[in-house]
N, C-alpha and C positions, 0 to 999 in steps of 0.2 A: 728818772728811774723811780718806780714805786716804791714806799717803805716793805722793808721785809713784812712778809705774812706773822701775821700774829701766832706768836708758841700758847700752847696752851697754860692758863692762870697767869700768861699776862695783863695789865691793865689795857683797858679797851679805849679808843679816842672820843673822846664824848664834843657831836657837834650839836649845833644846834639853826631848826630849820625855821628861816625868818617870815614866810608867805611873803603877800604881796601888800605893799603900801596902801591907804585905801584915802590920805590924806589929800588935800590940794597942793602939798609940796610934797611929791612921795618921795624925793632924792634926800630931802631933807629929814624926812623920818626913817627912810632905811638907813642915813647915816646915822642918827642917834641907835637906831639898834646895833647897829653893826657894835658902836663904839661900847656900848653897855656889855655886850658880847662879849668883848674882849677884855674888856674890864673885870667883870664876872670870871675869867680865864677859859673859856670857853675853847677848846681845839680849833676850832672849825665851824662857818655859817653860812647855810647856803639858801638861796633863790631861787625861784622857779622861774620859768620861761613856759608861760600860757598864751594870755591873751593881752597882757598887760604891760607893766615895762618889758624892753629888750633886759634880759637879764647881763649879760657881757659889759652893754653900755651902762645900765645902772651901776652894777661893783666897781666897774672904773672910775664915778664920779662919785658914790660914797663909800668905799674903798679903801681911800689916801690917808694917812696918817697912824693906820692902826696896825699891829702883827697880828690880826688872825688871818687862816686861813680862809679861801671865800668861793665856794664851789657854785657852778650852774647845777638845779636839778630839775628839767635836763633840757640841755638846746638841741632842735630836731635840727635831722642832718638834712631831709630833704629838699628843705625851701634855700638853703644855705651849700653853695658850692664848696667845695670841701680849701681850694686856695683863698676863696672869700674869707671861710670863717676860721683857717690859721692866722692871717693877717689879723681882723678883729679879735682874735684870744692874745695873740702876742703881745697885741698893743694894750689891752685890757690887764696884762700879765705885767707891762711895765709902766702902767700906772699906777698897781698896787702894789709894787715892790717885790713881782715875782710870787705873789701867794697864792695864786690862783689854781684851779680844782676846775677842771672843764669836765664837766659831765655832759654826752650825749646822747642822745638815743634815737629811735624810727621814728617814735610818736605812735599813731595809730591809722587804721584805713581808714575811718570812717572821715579823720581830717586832714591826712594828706590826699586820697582821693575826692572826697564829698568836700575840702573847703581850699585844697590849694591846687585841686585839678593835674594831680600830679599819680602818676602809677605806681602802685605798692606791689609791683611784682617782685618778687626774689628778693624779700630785703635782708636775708642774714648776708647774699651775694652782696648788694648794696654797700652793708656797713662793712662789709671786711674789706672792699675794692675805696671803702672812703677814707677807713683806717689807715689804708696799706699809705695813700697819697696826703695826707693830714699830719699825718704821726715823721714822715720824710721833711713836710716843710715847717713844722714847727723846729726841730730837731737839726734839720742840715739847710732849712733855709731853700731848697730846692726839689722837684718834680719831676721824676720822667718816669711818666706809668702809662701802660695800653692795657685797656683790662676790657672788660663788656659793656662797664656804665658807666665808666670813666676815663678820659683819654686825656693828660693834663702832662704837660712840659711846661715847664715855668720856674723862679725864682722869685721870693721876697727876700724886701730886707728892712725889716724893722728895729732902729736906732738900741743896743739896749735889752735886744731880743733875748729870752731864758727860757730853757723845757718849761714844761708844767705838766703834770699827770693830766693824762686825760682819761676818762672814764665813761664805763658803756652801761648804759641800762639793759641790760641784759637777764631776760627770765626764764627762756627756753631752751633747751640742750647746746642745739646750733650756736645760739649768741651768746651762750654762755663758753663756750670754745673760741670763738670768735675776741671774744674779751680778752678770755687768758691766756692766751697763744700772742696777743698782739698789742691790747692795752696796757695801761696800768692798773684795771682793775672796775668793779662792777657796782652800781648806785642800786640800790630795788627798792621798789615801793609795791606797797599791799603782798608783802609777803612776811607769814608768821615763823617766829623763834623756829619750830619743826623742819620744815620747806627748808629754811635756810641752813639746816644741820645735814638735812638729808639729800638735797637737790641742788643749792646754788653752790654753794662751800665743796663739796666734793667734785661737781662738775667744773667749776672755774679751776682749782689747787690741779686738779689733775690734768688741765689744757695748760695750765701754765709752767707746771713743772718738766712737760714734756717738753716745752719749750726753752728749760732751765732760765726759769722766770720769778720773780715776787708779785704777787695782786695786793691789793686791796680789795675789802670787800665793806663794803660802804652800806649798813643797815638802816634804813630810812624809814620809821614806823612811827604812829602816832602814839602819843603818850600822857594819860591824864592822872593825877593823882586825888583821888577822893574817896568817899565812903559811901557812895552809894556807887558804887557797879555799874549797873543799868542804867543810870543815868550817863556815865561818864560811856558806856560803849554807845548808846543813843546819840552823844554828840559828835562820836568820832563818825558813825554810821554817817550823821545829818551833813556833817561838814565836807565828807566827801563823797558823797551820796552820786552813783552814774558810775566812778571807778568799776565798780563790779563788773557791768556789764561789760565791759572790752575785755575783748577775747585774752588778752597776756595777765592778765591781772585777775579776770573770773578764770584761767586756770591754778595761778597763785593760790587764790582762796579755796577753789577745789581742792587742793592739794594739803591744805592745814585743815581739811574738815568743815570751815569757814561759811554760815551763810553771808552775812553783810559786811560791808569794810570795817566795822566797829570790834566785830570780833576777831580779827588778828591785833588789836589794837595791845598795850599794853595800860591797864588798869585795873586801880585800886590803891592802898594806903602805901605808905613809904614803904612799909618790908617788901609789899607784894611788888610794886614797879621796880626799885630798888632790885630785887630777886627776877624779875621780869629781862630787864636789861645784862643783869650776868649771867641769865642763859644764853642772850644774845652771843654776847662774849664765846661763853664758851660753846655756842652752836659753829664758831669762826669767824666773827666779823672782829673787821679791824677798827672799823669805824662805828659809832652809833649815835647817827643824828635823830634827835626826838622832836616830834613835832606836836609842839603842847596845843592840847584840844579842853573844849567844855567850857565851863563860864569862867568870871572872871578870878572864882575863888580858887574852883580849882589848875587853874594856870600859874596862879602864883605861886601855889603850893609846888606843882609841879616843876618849875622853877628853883624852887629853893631846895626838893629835892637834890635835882640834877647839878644844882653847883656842889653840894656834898658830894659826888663821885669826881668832880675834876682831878 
């Protein structure tokens, strides 16, 4: 079960988003972050799942020994059979002692058609017929769904096995209903403080209460702290530069007024990001995972910010 939805002027969960290793032992330096993470007292740190490590299998192997939470952001559903990938989160779930935060999402056309050969028709149908059979066998360990894209009768049984929220990338109306009607709640990325006050926050609350339900809502925004501005939106632009153009995410930014990824970022000095993030807060989210961008000065600054709001 999801933590209740955040009341308004309470404190917000401050995570923090690790990227990808880029070392020749990457398991061994996502585990030193993890551990500083949590050391730091950080809520929550989570991983992506691109092109690079399996994120599931990495958190399971630098993982162990620590209490933070440790989220996927986000493992695509298409390439991954939905009984495949309860088994692999269960087991990833209890090699980290039950902390795990499964974020999932479509992904996009241009790479589940143009790179895994796979059909992106009807994916809000998709994710709710994979929810419906995912969320059964994490939960009760068992399967019996006929749906359109999905037809699965089956049982696991993994030694040990514990719920764990799982979580939908979810931007658009449909998926945002889809979410809160049936998840525990919704990750977004390249979406501004506004957007998320006016569009995700009231769309998800209100699918989920129909359903007399709690989300989470899991803000996931770049975050630099320096004094020069322009620089600091420059590097968030640089660093995720091509996001815009997919269609989920250039309407995000549509939607905050937004031309590049840099400008939903949040940035500038301690007051301004500091101030940045509790609008977040109080736009609704429950979570706010930052994902520090720019050189090396301003990351560290950024940093020492963010452990002051723990």
């Amino acid at each position: 079960m999801a933590p209740s939805s955040r009341a308004y002027g309470a404190p917000v969960r401050i995570g923090l988003f690790l990227g990808e290793p880029r070392s020749d032992d990457p398991i061994g330096e996502l585990t030193g972050w993890i551990r500083q993470a949590d050391d730091d007292g950080f809520a929550s740190a989570w991983v992506p799942q691109i092109f690079g490590l399996d994120a599931l299998t990495a958190l399971a192997a630098a993982g162990r020994g620590t209490t933070i939470e440790l989220g996927t952001g986000v493992v695509p559903t298409y390439p991954r059979h939905p009984m495949m990938l309860a088994q692999q989160a269960l087991t990833a779930n209890a090699a980290i002692d039950g902390r795990l935060a499964l974020g999932i999402g479509l992904s996009h056309k241009p790479v589940v058609e143009g790179m895994w050969g796979i059909s992106f028709a009807q994916p809000a149908r998709h994710m709710e017929e994979y929810l419906s059979v995912l969320l059964t066998l994490t939960r009760e360990g068992y399967a019996s769904f006929d749906g359109e894209a999905f037809r699965v009768h089956g049982r696991i049984q993994v030694p040990g096995a514990r719920p764990f929220p799982i979580l939908v990338a979810a931007l658009g109306p449909r998926m945002l209903h889809v979410a809160g009607s049936l998840a525990d709640g919704t990750v977004t990325w390249m979406t501004g403080v506004r957007t998320l006050a006016d569009h995700i926050v009231p769309t998800i609350t209100k699918a989920a209460s129909e359903a007399g339900r709690d989300v989470r809502v899991v803000h996931c925004l770049q975050v630099c702290v320096t004094d020069d501005v322009d620089a600091g939106r420059e590097a968030a632009a640089t660093a995720f530069a091509g996001y815009g153009s997919l269609p989920s995410y250039r309407a995000m930014l549509d939607r905050e007024g937004a031309q590049s990824e840099g400008d939903v970022a949040i940035v500038g000095d301690e007051a301004a990001v500091r101030a940045g993030i509790e609008r977040s807060a109080d736009a609704g989210a429950t979570d706010f995972v930052a994902v520090p961008v720019g050189d090396r000065a301003a990351r560290t600054r950024t940093r020492a910010l963010l452990k002051t709001l723990l």
